[in-house]
C-alpha positions in Angstrom: 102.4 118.8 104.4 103.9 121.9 105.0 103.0 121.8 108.8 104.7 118.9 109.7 107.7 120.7 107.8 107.6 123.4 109.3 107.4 121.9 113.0 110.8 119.2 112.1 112.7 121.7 110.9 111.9 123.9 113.9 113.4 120.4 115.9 116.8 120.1 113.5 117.2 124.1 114.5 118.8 122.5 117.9 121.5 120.8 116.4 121.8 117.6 118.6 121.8 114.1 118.7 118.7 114.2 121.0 116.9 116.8 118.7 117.7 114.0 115.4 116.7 111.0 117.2 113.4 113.8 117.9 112.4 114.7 114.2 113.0 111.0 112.8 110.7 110.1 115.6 107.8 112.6 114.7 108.5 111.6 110.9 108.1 108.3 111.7 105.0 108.7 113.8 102.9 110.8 111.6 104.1 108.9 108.5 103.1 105.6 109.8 101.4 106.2 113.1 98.0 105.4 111.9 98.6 102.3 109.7 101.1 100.9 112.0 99.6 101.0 115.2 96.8 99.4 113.4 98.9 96.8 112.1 100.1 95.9 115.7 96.7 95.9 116.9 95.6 93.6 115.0 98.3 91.0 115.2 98.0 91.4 119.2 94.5 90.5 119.1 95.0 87.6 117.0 97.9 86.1 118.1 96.8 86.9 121.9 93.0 85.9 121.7 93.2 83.2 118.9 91.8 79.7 120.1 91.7 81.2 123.5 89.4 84.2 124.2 87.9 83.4 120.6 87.6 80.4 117.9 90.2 80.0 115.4 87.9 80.7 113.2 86.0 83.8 114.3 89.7 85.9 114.5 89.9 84.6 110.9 87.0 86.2 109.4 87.3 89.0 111.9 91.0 89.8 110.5 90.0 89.3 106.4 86.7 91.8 107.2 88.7 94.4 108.5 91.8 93.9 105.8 88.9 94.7 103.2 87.1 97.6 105.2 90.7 99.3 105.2 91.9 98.6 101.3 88.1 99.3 100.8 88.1 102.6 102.5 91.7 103.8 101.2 90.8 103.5 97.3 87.6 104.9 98.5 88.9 108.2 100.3 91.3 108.1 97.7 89.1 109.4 95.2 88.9 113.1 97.3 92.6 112.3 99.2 95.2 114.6 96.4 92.0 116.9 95.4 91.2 117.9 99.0 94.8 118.3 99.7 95.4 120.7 96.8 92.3 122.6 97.6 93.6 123.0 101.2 96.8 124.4 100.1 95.5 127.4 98.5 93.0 128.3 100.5 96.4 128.5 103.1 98.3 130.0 100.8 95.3 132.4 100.1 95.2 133.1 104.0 91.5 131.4 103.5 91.2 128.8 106.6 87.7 129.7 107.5 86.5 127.7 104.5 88.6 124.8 105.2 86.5 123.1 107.3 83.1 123.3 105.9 85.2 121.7 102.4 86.3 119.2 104.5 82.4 118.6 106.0 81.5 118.5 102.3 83.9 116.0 101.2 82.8 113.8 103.8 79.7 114.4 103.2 80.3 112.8 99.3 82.7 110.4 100.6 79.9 108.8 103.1 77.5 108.7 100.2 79.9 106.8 98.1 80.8 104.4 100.8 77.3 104.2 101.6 76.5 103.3 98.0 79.2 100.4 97.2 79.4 99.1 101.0 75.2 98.7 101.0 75.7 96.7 97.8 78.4 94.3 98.9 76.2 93.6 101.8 73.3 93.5 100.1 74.5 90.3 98.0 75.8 88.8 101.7 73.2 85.8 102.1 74.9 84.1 105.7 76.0 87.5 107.6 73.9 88.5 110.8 72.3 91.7 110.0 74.0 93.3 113.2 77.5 92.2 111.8 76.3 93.5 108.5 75.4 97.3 110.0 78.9 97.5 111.8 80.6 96.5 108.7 78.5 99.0 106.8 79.5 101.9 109.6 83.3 100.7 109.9 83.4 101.2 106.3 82.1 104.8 106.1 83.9 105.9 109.4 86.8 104.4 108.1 86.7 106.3 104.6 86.3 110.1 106.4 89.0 108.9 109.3 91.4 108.6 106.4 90.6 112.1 104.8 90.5 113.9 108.0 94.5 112.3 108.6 94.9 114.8 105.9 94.2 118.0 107.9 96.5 116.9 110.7 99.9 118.1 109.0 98.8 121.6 109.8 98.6 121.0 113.2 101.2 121.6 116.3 100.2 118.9 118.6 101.7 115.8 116.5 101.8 113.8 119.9 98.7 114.5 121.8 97.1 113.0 118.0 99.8 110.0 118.0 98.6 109.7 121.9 95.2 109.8 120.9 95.9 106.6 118.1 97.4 104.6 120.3 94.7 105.0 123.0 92.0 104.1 120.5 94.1 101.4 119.1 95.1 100.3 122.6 91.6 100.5 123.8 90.3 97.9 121.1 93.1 95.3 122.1 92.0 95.3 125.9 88.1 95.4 124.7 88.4 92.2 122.4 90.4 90.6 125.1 88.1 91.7 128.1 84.9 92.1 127.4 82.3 88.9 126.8 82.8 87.0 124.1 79.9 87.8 121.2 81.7 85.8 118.5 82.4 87.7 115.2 79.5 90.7 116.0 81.7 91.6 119.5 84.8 92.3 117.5 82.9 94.0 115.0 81.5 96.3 117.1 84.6 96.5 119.3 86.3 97.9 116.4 83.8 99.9 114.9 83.4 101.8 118.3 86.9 102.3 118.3 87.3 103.5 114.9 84.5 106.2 115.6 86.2 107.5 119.0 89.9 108.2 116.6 87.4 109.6 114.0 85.5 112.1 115.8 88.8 113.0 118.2 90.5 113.7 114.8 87.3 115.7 113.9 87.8 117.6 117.3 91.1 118.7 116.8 90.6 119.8 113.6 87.3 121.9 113.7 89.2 123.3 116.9 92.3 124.5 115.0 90.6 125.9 112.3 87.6 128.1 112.9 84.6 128.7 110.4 81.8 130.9 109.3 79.5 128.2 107.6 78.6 124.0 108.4 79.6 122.5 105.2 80.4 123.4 101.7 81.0 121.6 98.5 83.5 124.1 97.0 86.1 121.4 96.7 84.0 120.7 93.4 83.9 123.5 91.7 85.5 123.0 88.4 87.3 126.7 88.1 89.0 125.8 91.3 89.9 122.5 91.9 92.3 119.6 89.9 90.0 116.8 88.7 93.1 114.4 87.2 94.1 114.5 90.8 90.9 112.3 91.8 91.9 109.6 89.1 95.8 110.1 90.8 94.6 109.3 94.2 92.1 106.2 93.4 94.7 105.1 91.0 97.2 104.8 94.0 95.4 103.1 96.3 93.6 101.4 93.7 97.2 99.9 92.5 98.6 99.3 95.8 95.9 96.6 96.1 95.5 95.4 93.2 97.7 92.6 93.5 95.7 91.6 96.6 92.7 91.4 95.2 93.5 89.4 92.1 95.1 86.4 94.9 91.9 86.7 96.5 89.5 86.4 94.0 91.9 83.5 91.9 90.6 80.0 92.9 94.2 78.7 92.4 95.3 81.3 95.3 92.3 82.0 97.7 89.5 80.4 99.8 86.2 81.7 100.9 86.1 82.6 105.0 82.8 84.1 105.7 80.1 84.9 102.6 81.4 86.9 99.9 84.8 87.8 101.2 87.7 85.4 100.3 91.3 85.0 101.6 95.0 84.1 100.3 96.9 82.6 103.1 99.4 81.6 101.1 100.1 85.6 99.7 98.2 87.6 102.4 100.5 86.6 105.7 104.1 87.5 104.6 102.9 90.9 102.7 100.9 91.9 106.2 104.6 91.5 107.6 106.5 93.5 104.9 105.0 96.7 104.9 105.7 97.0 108.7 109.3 97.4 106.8 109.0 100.4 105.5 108.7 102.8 108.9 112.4 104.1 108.5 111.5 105.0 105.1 108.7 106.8 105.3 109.8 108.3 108.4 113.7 109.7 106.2 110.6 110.7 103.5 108.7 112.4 105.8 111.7 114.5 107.1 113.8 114.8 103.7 110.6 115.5 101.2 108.9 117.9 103.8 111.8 120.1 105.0 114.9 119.7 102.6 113.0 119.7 99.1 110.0 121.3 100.6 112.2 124.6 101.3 114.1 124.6 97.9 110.9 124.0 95.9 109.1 127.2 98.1 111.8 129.3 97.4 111.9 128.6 93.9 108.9 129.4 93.0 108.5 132.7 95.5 111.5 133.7 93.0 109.7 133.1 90.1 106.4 134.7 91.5 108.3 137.4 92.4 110.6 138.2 89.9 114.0 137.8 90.5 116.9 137.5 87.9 117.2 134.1 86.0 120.6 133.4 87.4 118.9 133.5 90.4 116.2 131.8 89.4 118.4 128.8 87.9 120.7 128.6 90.8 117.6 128.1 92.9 116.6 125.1 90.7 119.8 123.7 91.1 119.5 123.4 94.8 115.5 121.8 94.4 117.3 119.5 92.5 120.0 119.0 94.3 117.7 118.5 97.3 115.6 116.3 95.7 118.6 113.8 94.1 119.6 114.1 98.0 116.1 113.0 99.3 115.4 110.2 96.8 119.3 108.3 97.8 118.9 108.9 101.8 115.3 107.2 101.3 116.8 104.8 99.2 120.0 104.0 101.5 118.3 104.0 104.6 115.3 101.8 102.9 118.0 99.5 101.1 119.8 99.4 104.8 116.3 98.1 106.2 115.8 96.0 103.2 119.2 94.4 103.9 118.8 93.6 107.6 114.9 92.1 107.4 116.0 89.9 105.2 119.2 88.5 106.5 116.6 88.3 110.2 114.0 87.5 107.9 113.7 83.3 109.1 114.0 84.4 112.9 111.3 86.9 111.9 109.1 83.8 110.8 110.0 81.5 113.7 109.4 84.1 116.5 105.7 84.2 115.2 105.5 80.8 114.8 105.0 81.4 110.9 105.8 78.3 108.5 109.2 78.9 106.7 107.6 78.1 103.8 107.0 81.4 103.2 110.5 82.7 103.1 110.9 83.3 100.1 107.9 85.1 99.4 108.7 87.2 102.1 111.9 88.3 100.4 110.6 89.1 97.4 107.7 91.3 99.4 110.2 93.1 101.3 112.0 94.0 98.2 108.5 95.4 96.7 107.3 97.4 99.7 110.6 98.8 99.9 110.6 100.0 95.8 106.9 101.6 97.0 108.7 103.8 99.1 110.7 105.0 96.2 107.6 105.5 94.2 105.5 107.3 96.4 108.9 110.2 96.7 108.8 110.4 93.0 105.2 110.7 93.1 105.6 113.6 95.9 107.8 115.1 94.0 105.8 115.4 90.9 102.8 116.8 93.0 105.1 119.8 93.9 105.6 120.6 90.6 102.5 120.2 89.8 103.2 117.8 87.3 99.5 116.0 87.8 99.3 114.3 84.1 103.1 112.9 84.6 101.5 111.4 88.3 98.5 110.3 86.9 100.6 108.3 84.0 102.5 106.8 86.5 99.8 105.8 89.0 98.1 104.2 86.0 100.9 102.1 85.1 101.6 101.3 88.6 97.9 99.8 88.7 97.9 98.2 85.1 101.5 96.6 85.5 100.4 95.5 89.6 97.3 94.0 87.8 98.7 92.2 84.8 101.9 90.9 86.1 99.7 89.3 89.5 97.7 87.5 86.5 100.7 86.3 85.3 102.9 85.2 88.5 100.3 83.6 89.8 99.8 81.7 86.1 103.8 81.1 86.2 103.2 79.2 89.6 103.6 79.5 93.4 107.9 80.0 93.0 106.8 83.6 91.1 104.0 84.5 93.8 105.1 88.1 94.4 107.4 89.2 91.9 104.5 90.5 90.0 103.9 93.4 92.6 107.9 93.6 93.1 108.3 94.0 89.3 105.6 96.5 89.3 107.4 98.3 91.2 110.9 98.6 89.8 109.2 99.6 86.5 107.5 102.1 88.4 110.5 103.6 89.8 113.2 103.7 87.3 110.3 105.3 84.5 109.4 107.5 87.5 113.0 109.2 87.7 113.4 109.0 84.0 110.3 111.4 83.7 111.9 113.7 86.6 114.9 114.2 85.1 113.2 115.1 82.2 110.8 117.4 84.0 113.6 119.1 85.8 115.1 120.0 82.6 113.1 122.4 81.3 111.7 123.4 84.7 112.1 126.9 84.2 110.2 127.1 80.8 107.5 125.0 81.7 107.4 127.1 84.8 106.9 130.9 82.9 104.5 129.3 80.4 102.1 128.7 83.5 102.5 131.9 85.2 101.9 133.6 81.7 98.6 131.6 81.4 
């Protein structure tokens, strides 16, 4: 992420109001751009179209396919997400970017097949889905999977608002194509958004292949064993995997969930108030986007250019001291401007509900999703932290834990009975969090020495 760094800290350099309001903006934009916009996109086409342009019922199954293509297509892409990004960084760091591309070709090229491969199957088993609707689910899936590991590459690129711009034109473009063009049911929305997905994925395609130049179509380097981080393939699926875990254990409960169209199954009851909740977390993923990637990021880089470099160990410790520093800094602005948001969503949280004409009986599951969101926020910093200093096994532990407790714990609330919906993924969380810190303090400490024995091996 060093890009985006680089270009926000350029923006703090003016030392203004304007120029703070600026970088939280950018922060906020590439952190959440793609999910929110996608977010709002969808809620304006159901709550705009719904029993109007379309049947109540076709925006239903419309809105539960597309919540699957996207958890689908993140634990997918996860699998190559952290690998490909680690690969990437060296190949900068090497002065190497004519052989980012053709990795990033490559990856796609594996990522496709394994969408290909578990998207075919689902829809292979689907015995009441249109064959048309069944090919533009089948392509949303696998342009969905390379869209999200081509958001990757964007970091190291200047024009952070021509590729917002270029977001909310597609995004803006599917809204005013659902709610204009003749109504084909289910299959027009489908391939409404499928054509949309394909314009942001090949645009994103376009800028990168244009930023970075190359000698060769495609290569599968990113594989090669002597060069690349295999535990960061289980970190990544692990993640995604975990984030959704709780989801699909409401959807796929009988107690919890309902069929809507074939094989895919819904949880009003769970799905509505955690759809609202993660919109929550923009301010703190836009204070992590500018903290982690300028304040930490800078510590961190001079740290180790000492250590690469030789300088004395007081030096060496007092620049330790600042990462950590930097990083305690980091973690309590996320968590008091998170807490701060946390605080205020749920004190508006009822006049939230009413404006979208939402039943207050979800209230209080809404609390308790805000709360867990807002702890995910916290995790995902520890988790970036622990990626720049290359503590991968530490991560991977942690992202296992977050997807076994996320699992479990949904088994049980959902046992316990509808006043405990929720708290499985919130409790996940916390646990998450506090052992996360506990194993960075404990990491910091003998930084140094952990740090010589890799440079001597």
């Amino acid at each position: 992420m060093a890009g985006i760094g680089f270009e926000i800290r350029k923006i703090l350099k003016k030392n203004s109001l304007l120029s703070m309001l600026e970088a939280y903006g950018l922060a906020g934009l590439i952190s959440s751009g793609p999910w929110v916009l996608s977010i709002l996109a969808l809620l304006a086409i159901g709550l705009i179209s719904i029993g109007v342009v379309f049947p109540t019922y076709v925006i239903v199954q419309f809105l539960v396919i597309v919540t699957y293509l996207m958890a689908g297509s993140l634990i997918i892409s996860g699998l190559f997400q952290l690998l490909l990004t680690r690969f990437i960084s060296d190949l900068l760091f090497a002065k190497q970017e004519h052989r980012i591309v053709p990795n990033l070709l490559g990856s796609m090229l594996v990522t496709s097949a394994i969408a290909a491969v578990i998207g075919g199957a689902i829809l292979a088993i689907c015995e009441t889905l249109a064959p048309a609707v069944k090919v533009t689910i089948f392509t949303s899936l696998v342009l969905l999977c390379n869209q999200w590991l081509i958001i990757i590459f964007l970091s190291g690129m200047k024009e952070y608002y021509r590729i917002f711009f270029t977001m909310f034109v597609s995004y803006g473009l599917m809204v005013i194509m659902s709610l204009t063009l003749p109504s084909f049911g289910l299959l027009g929305l489908m391939v409404t958004f499928t054509f949309c997905q394909a314009v942001l994925t090949f645009a994103f395609l376009y800028h990168v292949i244009r930023d970075f130049p190359a000698n060769q179509l495609v290569s599968f380097e990113f594989l090669n064993h002597k060069k690349t981080f295999f535990s960061l393939i289980l970190c990544g699926f692990l993640y995604n995997l975990g984030v959704w875990l709780d989801k699909f254990v409401f959807w796929f409960r009988d107690e919890t969930s309902h069929q809507v169209v074939d094989v895919f199954r819904a949880s009003y009851i769970y799905d509505l108030p955690i759809f609202i909740a993660y919109l929550a977390i923009v301010p703190g993923m836009a204070v992590f986007m500018l903290r982690m990637e300028t304040d930490f990021a800078d510590a961190c880089l001079k740290f180790y250019d000492a250590v690469r470099e030789g300088a004395t160990l007081d030096s060496i410790y007092l620049l330790k001291d600042k990462m950590v520093l930097a990083c305690q800094q980091s973690i309590y602005e996320i968590f008091k401007v998170q807490g701060l948001t946390l605080a205020l969503l749920i004190l508006w949280a009822e006049d939230i509900l009413i404006a979208l004409d939402i039943d207050l009986a979800f209230l209080h599951l809404l609390y308790v999703d805000l709360v867990g969101v807002s702890l995910q926020v916290l995790v995902m910093s520890i988790l970036n932290v622990m990626y720049y200093l290359d503590k991968r096994y530490s991560a991977l532990a942690l992202t296992a834990l977050m997807a076994l407790g996320n699992f479990i714990l949904a088994h049980i609330s959902i046992d316990l009975g509808p006043v405990f919906y929720g708290y499985g993924f919130a409790i996940t969380m916390l646990v998450t969090t506090i052992i996360g810190l506990i194993m960075l303090d404990s990491q910091f400490e003998d930084l140094e020495y952990q740090t010589f024995m890799l440079q001597r091996s």
